[in-house]
MARGU-729324 format. One record per residue (C-alpha): residue number from 1; x, y, z; residue in one letter. Coordinates in pm, 1 decimal. Layout:
<atom n="NUM" px="X" py="Y" pz="Z" res="A"/>
...
// end
This chain:
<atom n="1" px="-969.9" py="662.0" pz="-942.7" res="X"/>
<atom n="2" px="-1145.1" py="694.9" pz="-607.9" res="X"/>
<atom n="3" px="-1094.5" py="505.5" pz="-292.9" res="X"/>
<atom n="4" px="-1245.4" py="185.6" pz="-397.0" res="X"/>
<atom n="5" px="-1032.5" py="213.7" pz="-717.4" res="X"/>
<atom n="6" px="-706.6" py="308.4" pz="-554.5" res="X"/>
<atom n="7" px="-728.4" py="90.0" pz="-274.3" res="X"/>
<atom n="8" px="-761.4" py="-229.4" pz="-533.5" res="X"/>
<atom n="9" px="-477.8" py="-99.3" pz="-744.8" res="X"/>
<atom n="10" px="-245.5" py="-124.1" pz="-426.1" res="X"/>
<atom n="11" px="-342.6" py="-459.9" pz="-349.6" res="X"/>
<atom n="12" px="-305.9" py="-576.6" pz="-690.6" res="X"/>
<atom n="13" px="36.9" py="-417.0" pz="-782.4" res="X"/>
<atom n="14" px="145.2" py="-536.9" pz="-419.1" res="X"/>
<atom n="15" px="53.7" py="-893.3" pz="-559.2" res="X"/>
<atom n="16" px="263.0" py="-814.3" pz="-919.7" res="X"/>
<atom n="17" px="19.4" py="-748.4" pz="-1104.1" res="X"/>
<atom n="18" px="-4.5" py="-480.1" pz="-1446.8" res="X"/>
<atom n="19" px="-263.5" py="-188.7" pz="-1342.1" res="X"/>
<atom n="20" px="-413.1" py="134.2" pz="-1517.1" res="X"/>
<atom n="21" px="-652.6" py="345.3" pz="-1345.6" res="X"/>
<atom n="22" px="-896.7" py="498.6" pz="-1544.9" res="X"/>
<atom n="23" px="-1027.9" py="827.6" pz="-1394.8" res="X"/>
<atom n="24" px="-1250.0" py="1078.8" pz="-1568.7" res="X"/>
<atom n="25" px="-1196.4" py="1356.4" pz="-1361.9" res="X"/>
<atom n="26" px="-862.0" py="1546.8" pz="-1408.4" res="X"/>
<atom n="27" px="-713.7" py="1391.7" pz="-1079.1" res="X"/>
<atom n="28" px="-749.6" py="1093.1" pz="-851.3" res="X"/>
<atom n="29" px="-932.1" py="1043.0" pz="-546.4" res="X"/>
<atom n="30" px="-1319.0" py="1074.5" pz="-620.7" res="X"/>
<atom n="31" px="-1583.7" py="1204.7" pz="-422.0" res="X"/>
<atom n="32" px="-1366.7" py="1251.1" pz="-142.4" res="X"/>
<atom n="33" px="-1131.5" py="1464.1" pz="-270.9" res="X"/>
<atom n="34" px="-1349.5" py="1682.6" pz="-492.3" res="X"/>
<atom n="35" px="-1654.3" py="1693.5" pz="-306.1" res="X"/>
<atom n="36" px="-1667.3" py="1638.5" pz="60.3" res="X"/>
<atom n="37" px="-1576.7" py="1957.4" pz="202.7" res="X"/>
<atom n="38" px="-1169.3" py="2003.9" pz="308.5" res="X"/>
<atom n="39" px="-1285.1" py="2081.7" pz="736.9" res="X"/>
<atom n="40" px="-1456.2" py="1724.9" pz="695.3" res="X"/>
<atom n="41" px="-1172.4" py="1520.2" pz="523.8" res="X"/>
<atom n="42" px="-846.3" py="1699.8" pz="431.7" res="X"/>
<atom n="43" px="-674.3" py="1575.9" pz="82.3" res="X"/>
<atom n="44" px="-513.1" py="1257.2" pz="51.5" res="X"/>
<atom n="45" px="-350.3" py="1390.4" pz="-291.3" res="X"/>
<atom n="46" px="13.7" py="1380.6" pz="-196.1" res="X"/>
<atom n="47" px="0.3" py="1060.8" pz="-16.5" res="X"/>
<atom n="48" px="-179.6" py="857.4" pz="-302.0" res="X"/>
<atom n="49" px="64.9" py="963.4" pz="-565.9" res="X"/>
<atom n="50" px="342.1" py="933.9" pz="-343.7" res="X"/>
<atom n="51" px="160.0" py="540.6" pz="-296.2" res="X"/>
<atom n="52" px="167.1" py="543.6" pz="-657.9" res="X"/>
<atom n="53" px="465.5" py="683.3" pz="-800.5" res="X"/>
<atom n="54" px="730.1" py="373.4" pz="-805.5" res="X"/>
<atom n="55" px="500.2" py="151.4" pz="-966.8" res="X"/>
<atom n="56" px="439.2" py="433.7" pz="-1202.8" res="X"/>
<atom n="57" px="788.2" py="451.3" pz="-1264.9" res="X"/>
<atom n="58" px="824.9" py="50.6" pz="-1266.5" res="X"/>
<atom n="59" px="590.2" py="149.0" pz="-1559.9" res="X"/>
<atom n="60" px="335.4" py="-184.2" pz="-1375.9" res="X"/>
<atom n="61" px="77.9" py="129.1" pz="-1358.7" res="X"/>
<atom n="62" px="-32.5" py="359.2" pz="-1614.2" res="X"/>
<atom n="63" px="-310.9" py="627.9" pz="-1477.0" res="X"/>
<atom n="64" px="-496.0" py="781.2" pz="-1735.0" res="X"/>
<atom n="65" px="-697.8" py="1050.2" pz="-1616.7" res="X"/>
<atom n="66" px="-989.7" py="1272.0" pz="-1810.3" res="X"/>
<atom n="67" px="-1084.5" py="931.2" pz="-1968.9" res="X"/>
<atom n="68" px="-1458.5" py="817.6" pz="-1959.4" res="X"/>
<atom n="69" px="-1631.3" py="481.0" pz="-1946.2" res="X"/>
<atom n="70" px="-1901.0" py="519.1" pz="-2215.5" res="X"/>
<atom n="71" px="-1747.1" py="840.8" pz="-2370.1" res="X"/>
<atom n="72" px="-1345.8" py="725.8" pz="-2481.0" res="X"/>
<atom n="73" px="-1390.4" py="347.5" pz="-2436.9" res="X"/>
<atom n="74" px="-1665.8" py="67.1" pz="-2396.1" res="X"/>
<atom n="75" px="-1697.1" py="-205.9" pz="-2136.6" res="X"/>
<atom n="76" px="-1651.8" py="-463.6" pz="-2395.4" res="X"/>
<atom n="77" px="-1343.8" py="-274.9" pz="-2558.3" res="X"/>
<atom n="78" px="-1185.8" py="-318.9" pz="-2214.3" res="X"/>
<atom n="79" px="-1298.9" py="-699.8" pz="-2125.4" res="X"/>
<atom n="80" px="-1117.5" py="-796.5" pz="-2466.2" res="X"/>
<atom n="81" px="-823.1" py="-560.7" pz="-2348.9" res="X"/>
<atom n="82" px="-764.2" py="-720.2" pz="-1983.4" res="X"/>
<atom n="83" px="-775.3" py="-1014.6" pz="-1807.5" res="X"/>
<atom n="84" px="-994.5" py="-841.5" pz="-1536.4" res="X"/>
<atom n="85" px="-1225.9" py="-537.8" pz="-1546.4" res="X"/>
<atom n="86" px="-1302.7" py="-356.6" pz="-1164.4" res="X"/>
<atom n="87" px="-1604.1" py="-82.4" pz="-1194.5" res="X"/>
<atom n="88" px="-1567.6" py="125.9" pz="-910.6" res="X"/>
<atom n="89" px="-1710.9" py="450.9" pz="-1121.7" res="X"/>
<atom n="90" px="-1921.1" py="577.2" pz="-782.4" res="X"/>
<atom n="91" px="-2236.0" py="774.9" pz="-826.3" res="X"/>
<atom n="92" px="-2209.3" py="1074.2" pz="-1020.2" res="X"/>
<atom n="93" px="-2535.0" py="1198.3" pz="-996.1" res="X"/>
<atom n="94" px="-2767.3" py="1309.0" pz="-762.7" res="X"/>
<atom n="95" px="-3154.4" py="1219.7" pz="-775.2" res="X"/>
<atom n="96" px="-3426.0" py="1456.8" pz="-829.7" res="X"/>
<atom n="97" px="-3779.6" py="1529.5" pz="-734.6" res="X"/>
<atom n="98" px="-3821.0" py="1704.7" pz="-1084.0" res="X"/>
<atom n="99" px="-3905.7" py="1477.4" pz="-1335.7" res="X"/>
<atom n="100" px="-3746.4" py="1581.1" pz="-1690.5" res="X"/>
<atom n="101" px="-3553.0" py="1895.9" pz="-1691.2" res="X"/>
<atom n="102" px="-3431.4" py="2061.5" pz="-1388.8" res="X"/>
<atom n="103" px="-3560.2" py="2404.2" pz="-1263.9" res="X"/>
<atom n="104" px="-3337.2" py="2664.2" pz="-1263.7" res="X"/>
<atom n="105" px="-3161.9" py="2755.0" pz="-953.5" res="X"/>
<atom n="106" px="-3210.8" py="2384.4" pz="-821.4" res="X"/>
<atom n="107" px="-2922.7" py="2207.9" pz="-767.0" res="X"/>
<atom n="108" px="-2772.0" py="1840.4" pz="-742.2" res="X"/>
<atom n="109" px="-2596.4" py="1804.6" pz="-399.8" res="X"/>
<atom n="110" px="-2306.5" py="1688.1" pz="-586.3" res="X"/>
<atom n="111" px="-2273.5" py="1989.5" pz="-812.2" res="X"/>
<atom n="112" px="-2286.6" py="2243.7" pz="-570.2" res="X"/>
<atom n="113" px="-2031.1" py="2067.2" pz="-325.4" res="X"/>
<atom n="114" px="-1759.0" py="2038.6" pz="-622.7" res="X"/>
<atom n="115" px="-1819.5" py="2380.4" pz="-720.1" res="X"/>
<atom n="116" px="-1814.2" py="2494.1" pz="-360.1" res="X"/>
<atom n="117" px="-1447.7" py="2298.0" pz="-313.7" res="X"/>
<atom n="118" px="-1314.5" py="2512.5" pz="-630.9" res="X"/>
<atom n="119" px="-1420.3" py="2805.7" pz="-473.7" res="X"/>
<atom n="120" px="-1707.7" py="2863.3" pz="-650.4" res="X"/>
<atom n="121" px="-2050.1" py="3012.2" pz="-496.7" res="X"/>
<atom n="122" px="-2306.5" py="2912.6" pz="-677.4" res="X"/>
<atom n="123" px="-2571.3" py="3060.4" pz="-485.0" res="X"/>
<atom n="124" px="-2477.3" py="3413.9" pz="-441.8" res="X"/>
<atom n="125" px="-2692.8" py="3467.1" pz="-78.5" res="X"/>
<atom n="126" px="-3040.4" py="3432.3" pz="-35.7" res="X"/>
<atom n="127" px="-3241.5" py="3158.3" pz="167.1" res="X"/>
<atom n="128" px="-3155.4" py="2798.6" pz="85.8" res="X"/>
<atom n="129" px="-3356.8" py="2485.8" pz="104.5" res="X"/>
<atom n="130" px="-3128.2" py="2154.9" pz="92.2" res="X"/>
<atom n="131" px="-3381.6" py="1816.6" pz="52.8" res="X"/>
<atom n="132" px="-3244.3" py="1484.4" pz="249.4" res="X"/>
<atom n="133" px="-3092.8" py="1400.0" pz="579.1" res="X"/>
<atom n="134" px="-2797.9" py="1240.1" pz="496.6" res="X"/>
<atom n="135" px="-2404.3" py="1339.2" pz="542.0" res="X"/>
<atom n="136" px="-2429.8" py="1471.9" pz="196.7" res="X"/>
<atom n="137" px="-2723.8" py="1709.4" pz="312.6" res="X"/>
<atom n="138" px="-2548.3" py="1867.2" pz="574.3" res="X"/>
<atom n="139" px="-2239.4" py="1866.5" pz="447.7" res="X"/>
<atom n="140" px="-2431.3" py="2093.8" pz="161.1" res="X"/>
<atom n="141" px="-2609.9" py="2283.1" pz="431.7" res="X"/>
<atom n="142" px="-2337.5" py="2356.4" pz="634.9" res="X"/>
<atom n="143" px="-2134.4" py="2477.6" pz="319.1" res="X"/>
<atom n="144" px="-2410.4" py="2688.0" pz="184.8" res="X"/>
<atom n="145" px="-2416.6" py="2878.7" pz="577.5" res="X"/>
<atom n="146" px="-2043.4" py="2954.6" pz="561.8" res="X"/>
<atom n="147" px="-2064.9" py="3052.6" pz="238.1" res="X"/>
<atom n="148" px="-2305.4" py="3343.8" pz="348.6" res="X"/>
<atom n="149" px="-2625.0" py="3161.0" pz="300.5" res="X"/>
<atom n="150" px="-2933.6" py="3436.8" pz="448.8" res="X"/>
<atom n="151" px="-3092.5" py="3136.7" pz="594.4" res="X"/>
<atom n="152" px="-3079.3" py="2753.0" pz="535.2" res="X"/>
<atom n="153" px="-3311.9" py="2505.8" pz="589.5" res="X"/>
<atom n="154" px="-3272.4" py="2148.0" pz="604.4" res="X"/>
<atom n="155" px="-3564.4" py="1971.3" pz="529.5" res="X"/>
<atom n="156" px="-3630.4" py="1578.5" pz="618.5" res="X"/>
<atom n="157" px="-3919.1" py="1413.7" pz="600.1" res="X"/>
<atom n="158" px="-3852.6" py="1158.9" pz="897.9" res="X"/>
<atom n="159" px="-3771.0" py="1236.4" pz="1267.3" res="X"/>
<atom n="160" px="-3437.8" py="1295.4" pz="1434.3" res="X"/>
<atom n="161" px="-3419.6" py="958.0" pz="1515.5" res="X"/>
<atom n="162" px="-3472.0" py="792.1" pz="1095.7" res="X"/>
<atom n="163" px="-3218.7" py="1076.0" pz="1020.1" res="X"/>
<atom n="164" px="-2957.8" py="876.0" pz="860.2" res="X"/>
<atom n="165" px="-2670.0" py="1148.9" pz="906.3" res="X"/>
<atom n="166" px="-2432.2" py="1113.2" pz="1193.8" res="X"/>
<atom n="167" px="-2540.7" py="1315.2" pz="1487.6" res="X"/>
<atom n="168" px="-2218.5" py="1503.9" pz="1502.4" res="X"/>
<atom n="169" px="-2262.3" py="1645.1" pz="1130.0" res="X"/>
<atom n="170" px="-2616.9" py="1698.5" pz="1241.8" res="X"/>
<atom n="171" px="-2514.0" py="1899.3" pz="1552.8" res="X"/>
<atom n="172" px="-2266.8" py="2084.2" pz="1326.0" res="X"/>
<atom n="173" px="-2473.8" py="2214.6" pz="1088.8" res="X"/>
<atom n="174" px="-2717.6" py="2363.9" pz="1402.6" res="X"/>
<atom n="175" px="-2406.4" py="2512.8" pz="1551.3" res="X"/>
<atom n="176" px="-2335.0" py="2674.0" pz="1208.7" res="X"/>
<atom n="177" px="-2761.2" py="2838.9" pz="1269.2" res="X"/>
<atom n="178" px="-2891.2" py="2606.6" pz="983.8" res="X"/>
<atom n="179" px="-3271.3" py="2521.1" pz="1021.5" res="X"/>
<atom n="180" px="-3412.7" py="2172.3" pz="1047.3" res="X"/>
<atom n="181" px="-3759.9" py="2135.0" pz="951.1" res="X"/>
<atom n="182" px="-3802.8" py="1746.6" pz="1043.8" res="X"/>
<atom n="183" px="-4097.3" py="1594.2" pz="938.1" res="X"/>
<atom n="184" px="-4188.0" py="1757.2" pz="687.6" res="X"/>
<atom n="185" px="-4249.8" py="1679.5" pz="295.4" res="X"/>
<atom n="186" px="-4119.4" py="1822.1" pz="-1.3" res="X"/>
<atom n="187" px="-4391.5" py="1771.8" pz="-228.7" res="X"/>
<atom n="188" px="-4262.8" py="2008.8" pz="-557.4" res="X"/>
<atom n="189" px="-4135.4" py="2333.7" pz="-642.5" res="X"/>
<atom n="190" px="-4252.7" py="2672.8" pz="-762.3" res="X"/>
<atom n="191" px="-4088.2" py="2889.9" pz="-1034.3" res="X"/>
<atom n="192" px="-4132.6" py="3250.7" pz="-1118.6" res="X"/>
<atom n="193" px="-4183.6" py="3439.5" pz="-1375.1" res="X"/>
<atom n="194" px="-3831.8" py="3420.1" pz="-1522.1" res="X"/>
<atom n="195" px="-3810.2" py="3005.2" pz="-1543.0" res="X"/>
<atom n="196" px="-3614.5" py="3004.7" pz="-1161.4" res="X"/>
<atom n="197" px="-3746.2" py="2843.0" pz="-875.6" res="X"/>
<atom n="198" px="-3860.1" py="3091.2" pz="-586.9" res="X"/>
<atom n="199" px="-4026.3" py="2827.3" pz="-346.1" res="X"/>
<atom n="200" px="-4098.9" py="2500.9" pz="-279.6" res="X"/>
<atom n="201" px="-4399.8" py="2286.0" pz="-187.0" res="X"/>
<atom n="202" px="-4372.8" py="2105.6" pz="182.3" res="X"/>
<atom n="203" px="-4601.3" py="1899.4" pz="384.3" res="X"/>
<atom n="204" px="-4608.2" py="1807.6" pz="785.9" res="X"/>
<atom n="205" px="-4574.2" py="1440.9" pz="815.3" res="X"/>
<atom n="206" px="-4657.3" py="1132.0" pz="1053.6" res="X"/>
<atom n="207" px="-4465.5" py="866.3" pz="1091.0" res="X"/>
<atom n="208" px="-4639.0" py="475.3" pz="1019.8" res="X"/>
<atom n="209" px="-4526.7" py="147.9" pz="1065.2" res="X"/>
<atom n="210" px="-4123.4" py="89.0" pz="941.6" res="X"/>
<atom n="211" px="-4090.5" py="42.2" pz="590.8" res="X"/>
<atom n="212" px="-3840.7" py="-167.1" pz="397.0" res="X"/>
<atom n="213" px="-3520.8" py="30.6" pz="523.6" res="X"/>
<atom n="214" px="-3621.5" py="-31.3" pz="883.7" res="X"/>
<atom n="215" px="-3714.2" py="328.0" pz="937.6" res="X"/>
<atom n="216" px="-4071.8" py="427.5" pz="1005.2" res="X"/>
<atom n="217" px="-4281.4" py="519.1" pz="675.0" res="X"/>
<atom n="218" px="-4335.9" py="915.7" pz="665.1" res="X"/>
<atom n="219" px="-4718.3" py="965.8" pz="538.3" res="X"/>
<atom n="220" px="-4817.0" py="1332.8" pz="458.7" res="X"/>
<atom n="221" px="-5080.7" py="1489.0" pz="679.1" res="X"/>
<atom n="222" px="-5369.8" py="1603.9" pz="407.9" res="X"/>
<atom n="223" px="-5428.9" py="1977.5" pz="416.6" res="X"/>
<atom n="224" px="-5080.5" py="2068.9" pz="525.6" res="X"/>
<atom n="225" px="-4910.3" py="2197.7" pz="224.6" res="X"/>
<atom n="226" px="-4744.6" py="2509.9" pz="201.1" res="X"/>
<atom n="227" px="-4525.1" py="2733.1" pz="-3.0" res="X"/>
<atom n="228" px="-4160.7" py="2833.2" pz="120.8" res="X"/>
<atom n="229" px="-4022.9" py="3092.8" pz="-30.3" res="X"/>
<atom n="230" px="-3642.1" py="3013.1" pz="-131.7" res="X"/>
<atom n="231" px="-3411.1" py="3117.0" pz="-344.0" res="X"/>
<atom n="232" px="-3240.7" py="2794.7" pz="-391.8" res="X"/>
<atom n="233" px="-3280.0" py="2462.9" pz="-313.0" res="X"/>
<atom n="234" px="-3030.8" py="2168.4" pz="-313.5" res="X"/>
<atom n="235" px="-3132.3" py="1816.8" pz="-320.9" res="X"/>
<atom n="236" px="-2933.2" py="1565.4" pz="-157.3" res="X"/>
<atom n="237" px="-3153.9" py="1228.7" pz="-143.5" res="X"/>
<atom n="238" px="-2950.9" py="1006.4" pz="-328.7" res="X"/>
<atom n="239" px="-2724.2" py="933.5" pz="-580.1" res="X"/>
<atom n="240" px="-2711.3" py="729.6" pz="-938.0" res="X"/>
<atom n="241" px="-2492.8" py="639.2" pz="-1207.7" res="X"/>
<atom n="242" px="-2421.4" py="903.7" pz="-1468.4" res="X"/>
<atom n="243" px="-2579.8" py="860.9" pz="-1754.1" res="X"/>
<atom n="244" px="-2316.1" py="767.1" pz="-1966.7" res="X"/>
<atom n="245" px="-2133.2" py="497.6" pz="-1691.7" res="X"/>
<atom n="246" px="-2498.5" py="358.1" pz="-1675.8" res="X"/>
<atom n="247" px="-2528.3" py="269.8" pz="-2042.1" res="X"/>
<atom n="248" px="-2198.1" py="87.0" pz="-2032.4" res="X"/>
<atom n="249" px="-2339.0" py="-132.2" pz="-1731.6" res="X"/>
<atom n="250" px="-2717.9" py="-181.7" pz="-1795.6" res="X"/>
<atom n="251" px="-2636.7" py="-571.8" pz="-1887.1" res="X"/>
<atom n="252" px="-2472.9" py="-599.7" pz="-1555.8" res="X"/>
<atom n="253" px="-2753.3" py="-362.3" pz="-1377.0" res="X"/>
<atom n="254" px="-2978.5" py="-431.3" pz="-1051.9" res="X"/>
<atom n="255" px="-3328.7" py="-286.9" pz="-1041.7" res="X"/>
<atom n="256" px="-3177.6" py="52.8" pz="-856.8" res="X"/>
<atom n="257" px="-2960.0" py="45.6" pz="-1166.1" res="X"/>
<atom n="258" px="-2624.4" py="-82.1" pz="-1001.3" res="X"/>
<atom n="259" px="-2423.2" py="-343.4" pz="-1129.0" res="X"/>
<atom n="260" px="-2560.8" py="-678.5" pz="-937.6" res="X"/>
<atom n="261" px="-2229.6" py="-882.9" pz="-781.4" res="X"/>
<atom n="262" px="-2285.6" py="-1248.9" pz="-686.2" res="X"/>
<atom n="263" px="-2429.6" py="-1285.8" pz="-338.3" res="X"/>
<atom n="264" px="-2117.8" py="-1276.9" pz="-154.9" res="X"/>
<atom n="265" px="-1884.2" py="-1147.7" pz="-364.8" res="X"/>
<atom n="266" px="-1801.7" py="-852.8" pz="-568.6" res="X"/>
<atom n="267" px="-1843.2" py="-1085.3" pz="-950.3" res="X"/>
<atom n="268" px="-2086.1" py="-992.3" pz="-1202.7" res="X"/>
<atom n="269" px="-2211.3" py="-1281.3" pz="-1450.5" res="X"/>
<atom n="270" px="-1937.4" py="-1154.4" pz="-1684.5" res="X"/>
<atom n="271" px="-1631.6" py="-1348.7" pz="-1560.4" res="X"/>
<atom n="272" px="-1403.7" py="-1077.9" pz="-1626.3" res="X"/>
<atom n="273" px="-1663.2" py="-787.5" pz="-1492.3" res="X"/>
<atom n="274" px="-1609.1" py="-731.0" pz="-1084.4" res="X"/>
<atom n="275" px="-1781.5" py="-431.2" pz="-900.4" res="X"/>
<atom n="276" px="-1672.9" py="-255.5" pz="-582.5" res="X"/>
<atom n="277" px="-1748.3" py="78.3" pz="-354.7" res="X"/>
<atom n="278" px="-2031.2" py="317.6" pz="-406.1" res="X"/>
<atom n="279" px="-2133.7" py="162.4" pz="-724.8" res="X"/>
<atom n="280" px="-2251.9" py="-160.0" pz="-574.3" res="X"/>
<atom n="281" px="-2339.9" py="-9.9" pz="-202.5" res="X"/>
<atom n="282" px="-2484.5" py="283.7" pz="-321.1" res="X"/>
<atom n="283" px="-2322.7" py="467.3" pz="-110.7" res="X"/>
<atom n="284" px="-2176.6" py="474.3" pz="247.2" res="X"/>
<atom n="285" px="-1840.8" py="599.4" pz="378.3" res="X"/>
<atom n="286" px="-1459.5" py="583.0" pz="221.5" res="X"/>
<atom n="287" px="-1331.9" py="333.9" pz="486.4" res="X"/>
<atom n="288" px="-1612.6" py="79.3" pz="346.2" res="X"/>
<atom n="289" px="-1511.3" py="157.3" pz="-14.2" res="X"/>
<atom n="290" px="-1147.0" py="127.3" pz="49.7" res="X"/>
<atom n="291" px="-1229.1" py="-208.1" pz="205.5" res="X"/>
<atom n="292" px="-1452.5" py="-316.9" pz="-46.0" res="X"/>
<atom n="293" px="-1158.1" py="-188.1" pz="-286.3" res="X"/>
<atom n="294" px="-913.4" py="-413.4" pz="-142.3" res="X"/>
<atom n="295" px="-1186.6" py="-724.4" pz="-114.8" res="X"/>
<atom n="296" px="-1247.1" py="-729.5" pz="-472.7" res="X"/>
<atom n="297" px="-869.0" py="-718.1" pz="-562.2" res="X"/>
<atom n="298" px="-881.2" py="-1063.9" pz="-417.2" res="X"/>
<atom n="299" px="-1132.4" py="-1166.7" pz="-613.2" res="X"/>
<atom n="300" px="-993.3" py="-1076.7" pz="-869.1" res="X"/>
<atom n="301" px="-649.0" py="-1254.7" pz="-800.3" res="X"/>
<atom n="302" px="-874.2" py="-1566.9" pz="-662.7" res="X"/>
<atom n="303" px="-1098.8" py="-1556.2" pz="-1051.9" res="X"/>
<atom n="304" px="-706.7" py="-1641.1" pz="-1224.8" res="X"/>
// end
């Protein structure tokens, strides 16, 4: 039900085909419409279902929403169901530097954005530490400081230049007094007395020779850790499959854990299995998924 998966319904209902959307979220649209924040990317709501409503009453699409793959159905229940199966589930989780349980009081970027959108504030005030240097990161950054953060601090353990986030979002978050500690390490966090994190454990970095993302290799300086105090932190430095999505595609699943397509095109070895938008890319922007949306619709249409 988000971009990659709407934009593939349209193409395939435009081409006659039978659709349902499966969405486990209580209304479609996806990431962009319950997590990036509303001055970023306003809500496409009303236009999608007004996209959506005279197939919907041509009764050639059936939505069913608050409906999990893994939890109410199984990929093979649906391959012996239809002639065609597209995953576009995104990325529901974040990654984390904690292995096992999370600490209290540290948050997935993902988590705090959604609840941020609903008009919750999950962080009450208090200094804020948000890990990574993506879109995500500031867009969590720059949420947390209107929110009424004390302080924020964005810390990134490359340079200005490896930052991956767009340098307006990056200038945005300064103009909204966020901090950005550039190279610099997280290396672990510290927890109180009471089970909640109240710092966490950075480095100073130098940058080496580029590594397999093209970007030069950060390499912590020995002797240079140190203990923020924070009463917070948010990690934004990636995303995964949730758990349950991820048991559903493991036969399908690349070594990051992502369903592997063909090389050059958006198949899986199970002829009726095809892949498309954050789940494959592992994440970019919603004009790519939309496009990638619409490009697997055709290969779908092409597979018949």
């Amino acid at each position: 039900g988000g971009p990659a998966g709407i934009a593939a319904s349209i193409r395939l209902l435009e081409h006659g085909h039978e659709v349902r959307i499966i969405e486990k979220s209580d209304r479609l649209g996806g990431t962009p419409e319950t997590v990036i924040p509303d001055m970023r990317l306003s809500s496409s709501e009303d236009e999608v279902s007004a996209i959506l409503k005279p197939a919907i009453d041509a009764r050639r699409l059936t939505v069913s929403l608050n409906t999990a793959l893994g939890k109410d159905m199984t990929l093979e229940s649906l391959t012996s169901e239809y002639d065609a199966v597209l995953l576009a589930v995104g990325l529901g989780r974040a990654t984390s530097m904690s292995d096992g349980a999370r600490i209290d009081g540290v948050y997935d970027a993902l988590e705090y954005l959604k609840a941020a959108k609903a008009g919750e504030d999950m962080l009450g005030g208090g200094s804020v530490a948000v890990v990574g240097g993506g879109n995500t990161a500031m867009d969590c950054a720059g949420t947390a400081a209107r929110l009424g953060a004390k302080d924020v601090y964005l810390i990134y353990r490359r340079s200005f230049q490896e930052m991956p986030a767009w340098p307006e979002e990056r200038d945005a978050v300064l103009a909204e007094g966020v901090h950005l500690m550039i190279l610099t390490q997280p290396v672990g966090y510290v927890a109180g007395d009471d089970g909640r994190v109240c710092g966490i454990r950075v480095a100073r970095t130098e940058l080496s020779e580029p590594d397999e993302s093209g970007r030069r290799r950060p390499v912590v300086v020995e002797g240079t850790e140190t203990v923020m105090k924070v009463d917070a932190v948010i990690e934004a430095i990636g995303q995964e499959l949730g758990s349950e999505s991820a048991e559903e595609v493991t036969v399908l699943a690349s070594p990051q854990g992502r369903p592997l397509a063909k090389s050059g095109s958006f198949a899986t070895d199970n002829e009726k299995v095809f892949c498309a938008g954050d789940i494959m890319s592992g994440g970019t922007t919603v004009v790519q998924s939309v496009r990638e949306g619409m490009d697997a619709a055709d290969a779908i249409m092409a597979s018949f």
